[in-house]
C-alpha positions as CSV (number, residue, x, y, z in Angstrom):
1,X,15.8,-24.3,-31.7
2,X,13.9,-21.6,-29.4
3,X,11.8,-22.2,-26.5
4,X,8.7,-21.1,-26.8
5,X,6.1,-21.1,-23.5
6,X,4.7,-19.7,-20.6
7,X,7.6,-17.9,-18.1
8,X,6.4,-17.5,-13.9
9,X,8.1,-13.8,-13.2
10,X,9.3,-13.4,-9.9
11,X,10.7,-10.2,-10.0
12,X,8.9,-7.2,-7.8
13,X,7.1,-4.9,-10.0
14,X,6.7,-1.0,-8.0
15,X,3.7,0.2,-9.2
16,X,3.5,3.7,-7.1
17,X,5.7,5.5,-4.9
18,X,4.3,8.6,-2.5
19,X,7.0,10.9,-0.4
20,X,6.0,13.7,2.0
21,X,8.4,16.4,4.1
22,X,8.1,17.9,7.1
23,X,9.6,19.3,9.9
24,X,8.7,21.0,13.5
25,X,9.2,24.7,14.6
26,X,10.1,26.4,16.5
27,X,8.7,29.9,17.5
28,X,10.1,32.5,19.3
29,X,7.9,35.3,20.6
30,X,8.8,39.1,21.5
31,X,8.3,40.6,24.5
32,X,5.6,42.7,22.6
33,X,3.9,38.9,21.5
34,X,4.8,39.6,18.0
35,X,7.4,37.1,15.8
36,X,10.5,37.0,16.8
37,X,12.4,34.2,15.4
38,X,11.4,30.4,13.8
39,X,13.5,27.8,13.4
40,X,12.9,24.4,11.3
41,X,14.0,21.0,13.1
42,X,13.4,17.5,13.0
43,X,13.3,17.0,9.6
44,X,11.0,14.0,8.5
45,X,10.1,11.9,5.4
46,X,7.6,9.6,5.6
47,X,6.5,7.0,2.4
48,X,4.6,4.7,1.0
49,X,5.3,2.3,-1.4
50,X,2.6,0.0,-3.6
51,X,3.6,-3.0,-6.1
52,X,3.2,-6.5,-7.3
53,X,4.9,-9.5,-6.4
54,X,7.0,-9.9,-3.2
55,X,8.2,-6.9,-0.7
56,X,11.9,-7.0,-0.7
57,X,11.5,-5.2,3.0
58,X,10.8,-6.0,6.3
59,X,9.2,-4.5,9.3
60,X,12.4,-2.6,11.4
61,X,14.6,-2.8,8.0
62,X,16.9,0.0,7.5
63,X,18.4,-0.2,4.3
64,X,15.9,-0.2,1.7
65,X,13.5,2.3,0.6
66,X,12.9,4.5,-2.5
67,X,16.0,6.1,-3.5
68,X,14.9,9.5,-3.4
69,X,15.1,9.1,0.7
70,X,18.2,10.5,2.2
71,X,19.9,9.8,6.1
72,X,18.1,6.8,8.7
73,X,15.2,4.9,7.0
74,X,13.1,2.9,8.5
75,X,10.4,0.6,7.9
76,X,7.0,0.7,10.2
77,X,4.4,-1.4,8.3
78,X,4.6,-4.3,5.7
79,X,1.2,-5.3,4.2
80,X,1.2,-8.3,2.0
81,X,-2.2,-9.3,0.1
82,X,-2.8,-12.2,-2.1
83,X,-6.4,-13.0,-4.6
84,X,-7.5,-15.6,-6.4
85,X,-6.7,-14.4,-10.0
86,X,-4.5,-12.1,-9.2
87,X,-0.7,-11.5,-8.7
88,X,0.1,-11.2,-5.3
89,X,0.2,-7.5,-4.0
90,X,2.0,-5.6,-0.9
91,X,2.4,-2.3,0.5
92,X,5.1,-1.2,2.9
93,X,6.0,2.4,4.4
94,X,8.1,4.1,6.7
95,X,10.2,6.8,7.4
96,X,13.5,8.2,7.0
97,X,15.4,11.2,9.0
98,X,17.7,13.2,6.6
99,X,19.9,14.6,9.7
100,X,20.6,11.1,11.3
């Protein structure tokens, strides 16, 4: 015989996932003051990630992120939100260095 009712889901459900590059340069002049040379260092990502349920993160945590991030990650903010009707929500972002 089945079961048949009403299952709680724990799992953690992403809903959105945001990535951005960057990197400093630096510029080197001529004597003249027109470009010389540029060079791209410190490469960054930073992210963002929205869902449902509970983060599987934590503030300082350097393991976990989307998978898309390469090198050191790390988190900087964990937001967790909860309303009356609603499943429980959290955001959490960070940032990872591809060269570390």
């Amino acid at each position: 015989m089945s079961t048949f009712g009403i299952t709680l889901l724990t799992d953690t459900l992403i809903e959105s996932v945001t990535v951005s590059q960057s990197a400093e340069v630096a510029v080197i002049m001529q004597s003249d003051t027109t470009f010389g040379q540029a060079k791209a260092h410190d490469y960054k990502q930073t992210f963002s990630v929205k869902g449902r349920g509970t983060p599987m993160v934590a503030v300082g945590g350097n393991t976990d992120g989307p998978s898309l991030l390469k090198g050191k990650v790390i988190i900087t903010s964990v937001k967790k939100s909860t309303n009356n009707g609603e499943f429980n929500s959290y955001e959490f972002s960070g940032e990872a260095y591809p060269h570390a």
